[in-house]
Backbone as CSV, one residue per row, in Angstrom:
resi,resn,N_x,N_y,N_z,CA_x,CA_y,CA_z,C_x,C_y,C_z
1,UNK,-104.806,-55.813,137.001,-104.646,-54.861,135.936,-105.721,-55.159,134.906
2,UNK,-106.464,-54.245,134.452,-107.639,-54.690,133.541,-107.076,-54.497,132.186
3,UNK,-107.433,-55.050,131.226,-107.284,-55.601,129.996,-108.059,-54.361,129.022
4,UNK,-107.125,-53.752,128.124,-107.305,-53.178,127.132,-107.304,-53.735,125.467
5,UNK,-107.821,-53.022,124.781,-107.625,-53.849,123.247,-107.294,-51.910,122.382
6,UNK,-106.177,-52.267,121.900,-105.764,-50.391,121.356,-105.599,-49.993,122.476
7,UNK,-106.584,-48.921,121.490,-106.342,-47.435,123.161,-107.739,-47.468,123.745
8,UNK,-108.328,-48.547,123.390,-109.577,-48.474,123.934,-110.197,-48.944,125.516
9,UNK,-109.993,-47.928,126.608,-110.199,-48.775,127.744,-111.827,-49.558,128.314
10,UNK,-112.727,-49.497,126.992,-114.060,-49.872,127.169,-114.189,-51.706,127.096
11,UNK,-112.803,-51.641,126.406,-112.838,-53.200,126.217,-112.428,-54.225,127.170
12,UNK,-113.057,-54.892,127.685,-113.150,-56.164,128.780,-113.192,-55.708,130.160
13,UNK,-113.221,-54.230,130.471,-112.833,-53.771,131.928,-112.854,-54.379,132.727
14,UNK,-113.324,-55.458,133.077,-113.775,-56.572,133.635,-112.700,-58.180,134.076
15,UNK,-111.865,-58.097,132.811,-110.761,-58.668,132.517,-110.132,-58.561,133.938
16,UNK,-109.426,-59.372,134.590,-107.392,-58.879,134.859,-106.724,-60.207,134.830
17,UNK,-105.589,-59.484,135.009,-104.468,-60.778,134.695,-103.647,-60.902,135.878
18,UNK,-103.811,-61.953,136.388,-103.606,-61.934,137.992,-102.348,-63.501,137.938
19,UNK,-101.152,-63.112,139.244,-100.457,-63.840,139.227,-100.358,-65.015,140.101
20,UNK,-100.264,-66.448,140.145,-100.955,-66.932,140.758,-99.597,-68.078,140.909
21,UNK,-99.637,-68.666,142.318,-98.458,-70.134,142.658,-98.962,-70.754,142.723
22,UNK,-98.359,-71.793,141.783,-98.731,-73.023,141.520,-98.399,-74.049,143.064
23,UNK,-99.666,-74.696,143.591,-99.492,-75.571,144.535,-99.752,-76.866,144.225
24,UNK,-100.123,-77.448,143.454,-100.136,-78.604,142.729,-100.639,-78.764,141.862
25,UNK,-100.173,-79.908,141.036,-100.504,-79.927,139.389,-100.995,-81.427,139.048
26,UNK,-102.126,-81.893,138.405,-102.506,-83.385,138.023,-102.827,-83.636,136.435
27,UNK,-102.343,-85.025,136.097,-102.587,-84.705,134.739,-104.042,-85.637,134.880
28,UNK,-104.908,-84.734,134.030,-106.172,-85.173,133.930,-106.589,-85.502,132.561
29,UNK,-105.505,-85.950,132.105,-105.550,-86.295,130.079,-106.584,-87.554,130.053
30,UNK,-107.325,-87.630,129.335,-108.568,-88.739,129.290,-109.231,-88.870,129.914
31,UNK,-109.432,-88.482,131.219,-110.541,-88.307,131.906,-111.473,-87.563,132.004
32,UNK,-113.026,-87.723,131.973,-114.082,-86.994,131.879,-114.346,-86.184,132.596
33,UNK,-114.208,-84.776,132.268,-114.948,-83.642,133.539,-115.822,-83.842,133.816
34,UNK,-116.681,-82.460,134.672,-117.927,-82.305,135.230,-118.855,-81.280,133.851
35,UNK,-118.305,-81.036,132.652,-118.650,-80.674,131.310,-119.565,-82.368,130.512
36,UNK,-118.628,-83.363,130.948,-118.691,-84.631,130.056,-117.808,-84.406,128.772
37,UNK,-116.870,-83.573,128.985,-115.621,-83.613,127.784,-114.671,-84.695,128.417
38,UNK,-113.853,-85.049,127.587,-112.673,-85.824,127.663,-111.700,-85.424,127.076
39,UNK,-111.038,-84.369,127.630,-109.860,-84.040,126.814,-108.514,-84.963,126.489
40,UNK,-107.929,-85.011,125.095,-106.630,-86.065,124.820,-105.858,-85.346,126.117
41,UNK,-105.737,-84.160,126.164,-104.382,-83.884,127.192,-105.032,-83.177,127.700
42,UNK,-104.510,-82.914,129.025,-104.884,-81.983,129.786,-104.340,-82.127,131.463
43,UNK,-104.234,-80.924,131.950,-103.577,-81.015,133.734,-104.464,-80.121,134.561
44,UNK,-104.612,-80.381,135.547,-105.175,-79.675,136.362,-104.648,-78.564,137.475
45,UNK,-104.245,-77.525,137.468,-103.648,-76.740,138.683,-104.401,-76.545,139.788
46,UNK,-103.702,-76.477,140.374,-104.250,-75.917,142.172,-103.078,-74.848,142.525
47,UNK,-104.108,-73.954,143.028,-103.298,-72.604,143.420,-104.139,-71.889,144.363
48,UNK,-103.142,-71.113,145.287,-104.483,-70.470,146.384,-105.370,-69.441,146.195
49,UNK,-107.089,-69.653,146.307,-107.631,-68.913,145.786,-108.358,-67.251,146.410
50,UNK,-109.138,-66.923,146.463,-109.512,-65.936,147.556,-109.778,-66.715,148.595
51,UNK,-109.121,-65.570,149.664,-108.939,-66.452,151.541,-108.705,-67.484,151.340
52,UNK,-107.700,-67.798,150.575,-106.534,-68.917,150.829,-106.880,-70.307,150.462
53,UNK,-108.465,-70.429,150.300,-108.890,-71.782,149.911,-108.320,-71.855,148.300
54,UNK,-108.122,-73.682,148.404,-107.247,-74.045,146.870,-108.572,-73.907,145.888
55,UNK,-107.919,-73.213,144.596,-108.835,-73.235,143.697,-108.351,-73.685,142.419
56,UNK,-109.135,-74.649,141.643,-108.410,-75.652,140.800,-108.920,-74.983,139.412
57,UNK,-107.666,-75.484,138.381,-107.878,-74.701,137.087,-107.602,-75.554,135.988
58,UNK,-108.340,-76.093,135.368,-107.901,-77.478,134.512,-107.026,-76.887,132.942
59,UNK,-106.280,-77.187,132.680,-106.183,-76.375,130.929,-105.703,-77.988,130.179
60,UNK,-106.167,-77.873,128.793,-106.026,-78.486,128.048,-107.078,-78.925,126.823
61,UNK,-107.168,-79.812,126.047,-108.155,-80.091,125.100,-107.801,-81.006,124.251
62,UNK,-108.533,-81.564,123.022,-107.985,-82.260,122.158,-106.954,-82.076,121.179
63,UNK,-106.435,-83.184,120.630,-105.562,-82.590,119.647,-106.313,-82.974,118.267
64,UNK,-105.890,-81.923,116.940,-106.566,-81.870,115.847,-106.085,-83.419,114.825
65,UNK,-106.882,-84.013,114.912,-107.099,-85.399,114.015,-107.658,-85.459,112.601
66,UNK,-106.921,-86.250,111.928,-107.034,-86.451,110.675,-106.692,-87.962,110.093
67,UNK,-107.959,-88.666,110.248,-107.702,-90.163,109.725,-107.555,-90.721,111.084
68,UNK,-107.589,-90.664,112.242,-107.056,-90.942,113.372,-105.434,-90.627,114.118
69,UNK,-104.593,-89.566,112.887,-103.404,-89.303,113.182,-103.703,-88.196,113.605
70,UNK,-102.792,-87.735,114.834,-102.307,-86.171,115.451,-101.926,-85.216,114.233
71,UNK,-102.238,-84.448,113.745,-102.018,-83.749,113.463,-101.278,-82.022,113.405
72,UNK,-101.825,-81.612,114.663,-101.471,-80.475,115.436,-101.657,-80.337,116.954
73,UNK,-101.616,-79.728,117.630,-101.771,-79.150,118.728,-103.722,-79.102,118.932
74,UNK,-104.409,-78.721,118.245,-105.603,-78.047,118.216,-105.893,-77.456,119.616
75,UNK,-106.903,-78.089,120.220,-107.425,-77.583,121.691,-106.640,-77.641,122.354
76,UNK,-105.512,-78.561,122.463,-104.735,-78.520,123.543,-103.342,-77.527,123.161
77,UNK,-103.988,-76.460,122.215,-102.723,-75.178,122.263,-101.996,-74.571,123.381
78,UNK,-103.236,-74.338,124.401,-102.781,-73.859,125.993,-101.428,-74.760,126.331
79,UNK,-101.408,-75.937,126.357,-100.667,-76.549,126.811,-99.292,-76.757,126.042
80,UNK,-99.521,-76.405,124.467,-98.329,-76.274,124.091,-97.451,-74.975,124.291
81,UNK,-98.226,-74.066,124.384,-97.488,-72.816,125.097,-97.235,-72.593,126.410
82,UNK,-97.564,-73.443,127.082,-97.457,-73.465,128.319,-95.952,-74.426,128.376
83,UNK,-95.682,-75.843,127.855,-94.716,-76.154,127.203,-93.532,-75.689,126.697
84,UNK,-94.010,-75.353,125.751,-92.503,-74.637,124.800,-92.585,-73.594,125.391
85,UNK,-92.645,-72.593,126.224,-92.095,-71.531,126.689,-91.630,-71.758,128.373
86,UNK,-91.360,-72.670,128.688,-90.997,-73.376,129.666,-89.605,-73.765,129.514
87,UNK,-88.783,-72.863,131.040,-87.274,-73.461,130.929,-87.326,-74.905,131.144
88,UNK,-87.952,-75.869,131.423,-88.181,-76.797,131.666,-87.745,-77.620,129.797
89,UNK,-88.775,-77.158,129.214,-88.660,-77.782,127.776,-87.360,-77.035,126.980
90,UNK,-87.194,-75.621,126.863,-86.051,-74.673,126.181,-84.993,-75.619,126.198
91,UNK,-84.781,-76.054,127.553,-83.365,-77.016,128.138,-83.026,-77.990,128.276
92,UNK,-83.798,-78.669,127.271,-83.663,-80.313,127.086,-83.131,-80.508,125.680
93,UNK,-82.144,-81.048,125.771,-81.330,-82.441,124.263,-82.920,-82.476,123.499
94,UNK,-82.094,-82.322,122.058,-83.197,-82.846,121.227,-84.041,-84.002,121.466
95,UNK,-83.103,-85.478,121.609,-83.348,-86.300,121.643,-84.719,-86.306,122.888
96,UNK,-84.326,-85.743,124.029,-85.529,-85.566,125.335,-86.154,-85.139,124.786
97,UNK,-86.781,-83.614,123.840,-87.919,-83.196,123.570,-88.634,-84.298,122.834
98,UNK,-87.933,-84.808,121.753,-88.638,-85.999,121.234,-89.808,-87.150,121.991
99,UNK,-88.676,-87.462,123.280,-89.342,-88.309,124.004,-90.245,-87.997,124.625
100,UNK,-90.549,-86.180,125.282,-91.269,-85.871,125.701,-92.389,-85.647,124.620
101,UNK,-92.405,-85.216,123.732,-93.930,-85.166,122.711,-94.026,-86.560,122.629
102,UNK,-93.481,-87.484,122.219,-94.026,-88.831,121.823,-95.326,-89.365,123.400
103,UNK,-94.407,-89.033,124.530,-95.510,-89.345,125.553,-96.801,-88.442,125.375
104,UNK,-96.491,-87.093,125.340,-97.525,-86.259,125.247,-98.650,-86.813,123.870
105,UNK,-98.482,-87.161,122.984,-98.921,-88.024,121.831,-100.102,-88.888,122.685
106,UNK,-99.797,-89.717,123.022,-100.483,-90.468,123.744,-101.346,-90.292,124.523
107,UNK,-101.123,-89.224,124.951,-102.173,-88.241,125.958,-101.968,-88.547,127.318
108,UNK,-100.577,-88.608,127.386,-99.818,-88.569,129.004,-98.412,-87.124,128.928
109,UNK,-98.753,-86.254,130.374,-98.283,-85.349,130.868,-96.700,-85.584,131.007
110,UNK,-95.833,-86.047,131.282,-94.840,-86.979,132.044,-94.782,-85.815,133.184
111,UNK,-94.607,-86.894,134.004,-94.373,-86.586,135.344,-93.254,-85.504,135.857
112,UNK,-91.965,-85.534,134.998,-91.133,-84.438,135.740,-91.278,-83.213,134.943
113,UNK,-92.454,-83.246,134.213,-92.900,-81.572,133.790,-94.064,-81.124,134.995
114,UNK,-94.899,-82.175,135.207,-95.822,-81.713,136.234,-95.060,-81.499,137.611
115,UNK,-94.014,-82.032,138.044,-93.082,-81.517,139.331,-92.420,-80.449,139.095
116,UNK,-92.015,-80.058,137.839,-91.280,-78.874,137.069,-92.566,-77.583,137.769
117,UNK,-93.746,-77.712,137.581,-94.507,-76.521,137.021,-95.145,-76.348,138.697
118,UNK,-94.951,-77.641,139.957,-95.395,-76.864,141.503,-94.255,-75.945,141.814
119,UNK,-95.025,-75.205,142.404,-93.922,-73.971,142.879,-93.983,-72.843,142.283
120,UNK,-94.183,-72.764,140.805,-93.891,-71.936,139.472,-94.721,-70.723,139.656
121,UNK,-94.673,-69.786,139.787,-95.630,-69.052,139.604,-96.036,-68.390,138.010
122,UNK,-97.430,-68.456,137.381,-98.166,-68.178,136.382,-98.967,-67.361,136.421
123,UNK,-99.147,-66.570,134.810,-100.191,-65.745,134.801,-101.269,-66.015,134.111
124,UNK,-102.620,-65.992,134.918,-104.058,-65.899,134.195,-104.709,-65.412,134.334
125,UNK,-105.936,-65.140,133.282,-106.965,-64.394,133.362,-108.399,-64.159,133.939
C-alpha cells in the first residue's frame, strides 16, 4: 500500500508498508555495525525476504545522555514503541516492567522479550 501525506498522493509513492514474520530476533546492543555505530540498544530481526531468502533488519540507537545519566529514550525510540505497545510489556506487574527497563538501561534486550517477538508478525516500511 503506498504512503500518502493529506490528500496528497504525490507524496512518497514509492513508500509501502508491508507485513512481515518475524523468524528470529538478536540483541545487538553494543556492538558495532557495518556503519561503525554502536548503538546502547538495539536487536536485530530476521524475516523472510523476496524468494524466501532471510533478510535482516537491525532497529535501535542510543539513548539521550546528560552528565553520563539516561535520560530518555532518544535514538532508541523505535524500540520503545516497539516495547510499550507490546502485549508482552501491557501485561506485566509493575514491579516486572521495572525490572525490565532497569536491564534495558544497561543496554541489554532480556531475553524473554526477544522469544516474545519470533513468530510475531510486524509492520514496516
Amino acid at each position: 500500500m503506498g504512503l500518502s501525506f493529506g490528500g496528497s498522493t504525490s507524496f512518497m509513492k514509492n513508500a509501502f508498508a508491508d507485513t512481515i514474520l518475524v523468524s528470529d530476533v538478536k540483541d545487538v546492543s553494543g556492538i558495532t555495525n557495518n556503519f561503525g555505530n554502536t548503538p546502547d540498544l538495539a536487536i536485530e530481526i530476521e524475516f523472510p525476504g523476496q524468494n524466501g531468502t532471510p533478510f535482516h533488519q537491525t532497529l535501535g540507537g542510543n539513548f539521550k545522555r546528560e552528565n553520563d545519566t539516561i535520560v530518555s529514550w532518544g535514538g532508541a525510540f523505535v524500540l520503545q514503541n516497539l516495547i510499550q505497545t507490546s502485549a508482552f510489556f501491557k501485561t506485566m506487574s509493575q514491579r516486572d516492567k521495572d525490572d525490565f527497563l532497569a536491564l534495558i538501561e544497561v543496554g541489554k534486550v532480556p531475553g524473554n522479550f526477544i522469544k516474545f517477538l519470533k513468530g510475531k508478525t510486524l509492520h514496516k516500511i
